[in-house]
C-alpha positions in Angstrom: 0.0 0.0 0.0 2.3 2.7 -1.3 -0.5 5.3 0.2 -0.2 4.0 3.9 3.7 3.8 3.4 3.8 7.2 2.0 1.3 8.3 5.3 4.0 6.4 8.0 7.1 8.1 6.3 5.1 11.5 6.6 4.3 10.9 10.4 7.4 9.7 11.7 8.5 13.3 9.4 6.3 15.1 11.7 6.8 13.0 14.6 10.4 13.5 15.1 10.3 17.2 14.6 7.6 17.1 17.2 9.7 15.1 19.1 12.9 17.5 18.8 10.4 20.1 20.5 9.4 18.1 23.0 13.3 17.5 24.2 14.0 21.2 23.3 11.6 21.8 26.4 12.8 19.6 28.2 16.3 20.8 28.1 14.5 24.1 29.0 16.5 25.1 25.4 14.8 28.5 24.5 13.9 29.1 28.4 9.9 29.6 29.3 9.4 31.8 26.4 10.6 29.6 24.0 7.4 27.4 22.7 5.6 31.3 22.5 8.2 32.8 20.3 8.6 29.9 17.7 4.3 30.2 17.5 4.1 33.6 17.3 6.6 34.0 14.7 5.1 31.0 12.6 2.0 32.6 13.2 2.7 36.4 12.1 5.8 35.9 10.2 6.6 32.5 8.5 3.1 31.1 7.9 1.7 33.8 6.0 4.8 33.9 3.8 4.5 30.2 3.4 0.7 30.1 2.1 1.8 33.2 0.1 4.5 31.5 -1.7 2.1 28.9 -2.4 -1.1 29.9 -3.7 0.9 32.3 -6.0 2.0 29.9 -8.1 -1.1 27.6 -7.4 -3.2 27.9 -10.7 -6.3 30.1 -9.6 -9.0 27.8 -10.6 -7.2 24.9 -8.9 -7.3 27.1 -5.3 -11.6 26.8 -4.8 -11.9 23.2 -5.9 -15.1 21.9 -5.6 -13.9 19.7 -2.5 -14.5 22.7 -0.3 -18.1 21.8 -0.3 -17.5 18.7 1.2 -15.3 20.4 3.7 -17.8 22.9 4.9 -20.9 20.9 4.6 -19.1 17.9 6.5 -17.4 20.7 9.3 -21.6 22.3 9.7 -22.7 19.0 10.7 -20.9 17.4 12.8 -20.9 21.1 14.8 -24.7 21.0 14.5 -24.7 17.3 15.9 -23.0 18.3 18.6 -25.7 20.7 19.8 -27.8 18.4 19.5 -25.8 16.0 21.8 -25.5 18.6 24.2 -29.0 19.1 24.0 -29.5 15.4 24.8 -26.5 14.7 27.1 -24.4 17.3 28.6 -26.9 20.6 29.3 -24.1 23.1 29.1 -24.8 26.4 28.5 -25.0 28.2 25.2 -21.3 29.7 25.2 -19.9 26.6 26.7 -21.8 24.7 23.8 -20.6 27.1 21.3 -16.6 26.1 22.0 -18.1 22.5 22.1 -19.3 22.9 18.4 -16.0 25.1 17.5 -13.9 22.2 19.3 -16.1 19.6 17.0 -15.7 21.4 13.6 -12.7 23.6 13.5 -9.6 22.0 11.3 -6.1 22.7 12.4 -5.5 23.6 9.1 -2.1 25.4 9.7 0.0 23.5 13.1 -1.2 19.6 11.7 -2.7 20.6 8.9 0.4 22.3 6.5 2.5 19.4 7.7 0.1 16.7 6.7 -0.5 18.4 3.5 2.9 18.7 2.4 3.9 15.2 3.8 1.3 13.1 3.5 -1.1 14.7 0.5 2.2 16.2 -1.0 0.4 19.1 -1.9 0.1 21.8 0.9 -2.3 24.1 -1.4 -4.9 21.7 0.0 -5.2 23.4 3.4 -5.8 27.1 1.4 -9.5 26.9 1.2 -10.4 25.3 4.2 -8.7 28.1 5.9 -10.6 30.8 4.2 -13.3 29.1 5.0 -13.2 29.1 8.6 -12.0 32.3 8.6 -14.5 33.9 6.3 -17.5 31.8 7.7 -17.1 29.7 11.2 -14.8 32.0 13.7 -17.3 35.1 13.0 -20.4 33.0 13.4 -18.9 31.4 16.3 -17.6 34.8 17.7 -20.8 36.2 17.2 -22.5 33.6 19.2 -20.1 34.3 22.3 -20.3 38.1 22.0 -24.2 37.8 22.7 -23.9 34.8 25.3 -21.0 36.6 27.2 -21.6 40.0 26.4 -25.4 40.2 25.9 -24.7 42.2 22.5 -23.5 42.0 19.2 -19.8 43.5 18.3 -20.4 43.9 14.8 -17.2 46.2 14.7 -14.9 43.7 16.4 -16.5 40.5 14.5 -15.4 42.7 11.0 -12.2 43.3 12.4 -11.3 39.7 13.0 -10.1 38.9 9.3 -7.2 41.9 10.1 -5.8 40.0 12.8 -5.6 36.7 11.0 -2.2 37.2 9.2 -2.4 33.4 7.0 -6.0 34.8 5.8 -4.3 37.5 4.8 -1.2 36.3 3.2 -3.2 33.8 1.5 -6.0 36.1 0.2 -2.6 38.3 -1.4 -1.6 34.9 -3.1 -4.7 34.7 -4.3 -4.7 37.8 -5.8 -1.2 37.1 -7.3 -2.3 33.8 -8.8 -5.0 35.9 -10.3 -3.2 38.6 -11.9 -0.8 36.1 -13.1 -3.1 34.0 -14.8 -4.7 37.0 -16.3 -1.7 39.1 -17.3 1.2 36.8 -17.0 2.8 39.5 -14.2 4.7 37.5 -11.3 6.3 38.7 -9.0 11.0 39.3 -9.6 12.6 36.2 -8.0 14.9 38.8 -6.2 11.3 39.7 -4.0 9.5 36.5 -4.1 12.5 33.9 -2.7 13.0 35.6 0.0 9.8 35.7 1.0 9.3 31.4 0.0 12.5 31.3 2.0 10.8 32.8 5.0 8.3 30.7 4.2 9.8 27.0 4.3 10.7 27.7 7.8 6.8 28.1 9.2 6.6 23.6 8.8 9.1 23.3 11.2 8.8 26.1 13.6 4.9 25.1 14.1 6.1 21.5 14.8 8.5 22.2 17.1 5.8 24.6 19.1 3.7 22.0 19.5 6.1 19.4 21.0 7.2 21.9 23.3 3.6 22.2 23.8 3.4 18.8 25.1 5.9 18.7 27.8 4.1 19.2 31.5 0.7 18.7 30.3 -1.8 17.1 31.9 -5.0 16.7 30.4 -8.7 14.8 31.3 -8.3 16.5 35.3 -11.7 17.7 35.3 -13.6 14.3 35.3 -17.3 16.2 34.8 -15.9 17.7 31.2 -14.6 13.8 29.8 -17.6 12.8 28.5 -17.9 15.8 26.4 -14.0 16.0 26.1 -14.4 12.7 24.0 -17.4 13.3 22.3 -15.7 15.9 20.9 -12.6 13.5 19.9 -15.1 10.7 18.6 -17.1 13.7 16.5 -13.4 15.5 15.3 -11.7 12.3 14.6 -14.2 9.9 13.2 -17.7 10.7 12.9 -16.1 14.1 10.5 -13.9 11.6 8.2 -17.2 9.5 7.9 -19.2 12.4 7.0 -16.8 13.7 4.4 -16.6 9.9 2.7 -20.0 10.0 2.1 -20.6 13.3 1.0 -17.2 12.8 -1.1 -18.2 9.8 -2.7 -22.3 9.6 -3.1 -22.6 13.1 -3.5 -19.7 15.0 -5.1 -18.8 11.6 -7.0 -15.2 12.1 -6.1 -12.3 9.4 -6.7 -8.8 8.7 -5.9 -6.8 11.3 -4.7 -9.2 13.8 -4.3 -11.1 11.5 -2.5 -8.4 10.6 -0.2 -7.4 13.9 0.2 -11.1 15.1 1.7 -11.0 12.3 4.4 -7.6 12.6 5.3 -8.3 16.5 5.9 -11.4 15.7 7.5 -9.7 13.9 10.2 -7.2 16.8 11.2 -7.5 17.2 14.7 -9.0 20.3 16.3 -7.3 23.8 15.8 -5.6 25.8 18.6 -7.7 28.9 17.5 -10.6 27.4 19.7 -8.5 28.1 22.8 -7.8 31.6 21.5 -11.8 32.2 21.1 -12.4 30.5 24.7 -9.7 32.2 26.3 -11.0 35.7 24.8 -14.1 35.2 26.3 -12.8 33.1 29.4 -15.3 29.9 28.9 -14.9 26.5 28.1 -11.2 27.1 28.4 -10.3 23.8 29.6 -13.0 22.0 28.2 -11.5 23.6 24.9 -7.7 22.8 25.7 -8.4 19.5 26.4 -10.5 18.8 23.5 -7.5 20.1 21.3 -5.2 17.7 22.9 -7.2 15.0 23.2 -8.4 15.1 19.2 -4.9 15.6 18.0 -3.1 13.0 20.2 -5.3 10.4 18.3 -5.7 11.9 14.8 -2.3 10.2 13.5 -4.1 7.0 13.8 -6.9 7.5 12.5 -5.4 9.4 9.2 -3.3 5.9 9.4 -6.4 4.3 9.4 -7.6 6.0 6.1 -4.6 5.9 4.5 -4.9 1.7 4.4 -8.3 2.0 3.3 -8.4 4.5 0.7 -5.1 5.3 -0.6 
């Protein structure tokens, strides 16, 4: 199974950089600030520059491919279900359920996702409109739903503002743009002012990586014993019941094949993104329910992307 081989080789990629982190901290290499600097400069700095480099010379029709339909229609139910579930089950209230459904639904589409992208799908482009789309469409639905559960109002000023502090929506919408002008004039940008910024780039993969294994060292997830059943109903919804969603949708309803295919289930299964602890943490609710949701979805997303890689690739 060249597809499951070509998955392993890609994890133990990611795994030992993660595991370089995790040592790095342990080392105390970097001192206490050290797992915040690498993320923030990913974050601001190398990221943007990476999807930049990318999407630029990404053929613009290729960028919106008709997968993203599966990816938000597959990402709105299983955050809907999980209302539901709450409904049923758990009875927490409506901003607690809101970082419940944001825990469910939102794709790490830049710390796991970039990574799996380039090393297991070999094609990191794949990530591009997954993150416009939960820029563009789930964090200001979800933040509006905590401004008026918290708050008691709407922030319609601060919910606009939200795509200005997301630098990889921005440098992705610019190499967007680029892709466009290029494919409609030819224009690119002089090598002398696009490698250094691909050069910037190629360092986000690593850096993000590393973050995360520094991440790791000292936690200690699952204390609160009330939050674990909704802790891994979250996991089950992220990990599984989204990868199931998007197989059907890809395959019945989109009529999707091969790689494309493999590529919609495999993104499907990314584990949480670390954004939902930035919304919780912003509006001080759900904050451990949300941290240990993250955790807890991507310490088990590598087998389940195993898992999919054996049947489908």
């Amino acid at each position: 199974m060249p597809g499951l081989l070509s998955a392993m080789q890609g994890f133990c990629v990611i795994g030992i950089v993660i595991a370089v982190g995790y040592v790095a901290a342990r080392m105390h290499i970097g001192g206490p600030q050290g797992q915040m600097v690498l993320n923030r400069f990913s974050f601001f700095v190398s990221s943007p520059c990476l999807m930049f480099a990318i999407l630029s010379k990404e053929p613009i029709f290729e960028i919106f491919h008709s997968s993203i339909v599966v990816a938000f229609f597959s990402a709105a139910l299983v955050g809907l279900l999980f209302v539901i579930l709450n409904r049923l089950f758990f009875h927490m209230g409506a901003a607690d359920t809101t970082i419940g459904a944001l825990n469910s639904l939102y794709l790490n589409s830049n710390n796991i996702g970039l990574p799996i992208a380039t090393y297991i799908l070999g094609n990191p482009a794949l990530v591009a409109p997954i993150l416009v789309m939960q820029q563009a469409i789930f964090t200001p639905v979800g933040l509006t739903v905590l401004d008026v559960t918290t708050k008691g109002k709407v922030s319609l000023k601060e919910i606009a503002r939200q795509p200005l502090h997301q630098p990889l929506l921005i440098g992705s919408l610019l190499g967007i743009i680029l892709s466009a002008v290029n494919a409609k004039t030819g224009w690119f940008l002089p090598n002398f002012l696009f490698d250094p910024i691909k050069m910037i780039g190629d360092s986000a993969v690593p850096m993000i990586l590393m973050a995360f294994g520094m991440s790791l060292h000292g936690t200690r997830p699952m204390q609160q014993k009330s939050s674990r059943p909704a802790i891994l109903t979250v996991a089950i919804l992220k990990n599984i019941v989204m990868p199931v969603i998007a197989f059907l949708l890809a395959y019945f309803v989109m009529g999707f094949r091969g790689a494309t295919l493999y590529a919609c289930v495999v993104l499907a299964a990314l584990p949480t993104g670390q954004n939902v602890y930035n919304y919780a943490a912003r509006y001080n609710v759900g904050l451990t329910f949300a941290r240990d949701g993250i955790l807890l979805s991507t310490m088990t997303s590598p087998v389940f992307i195993a898992v999919i890689a054996a049947l489908l690739s």
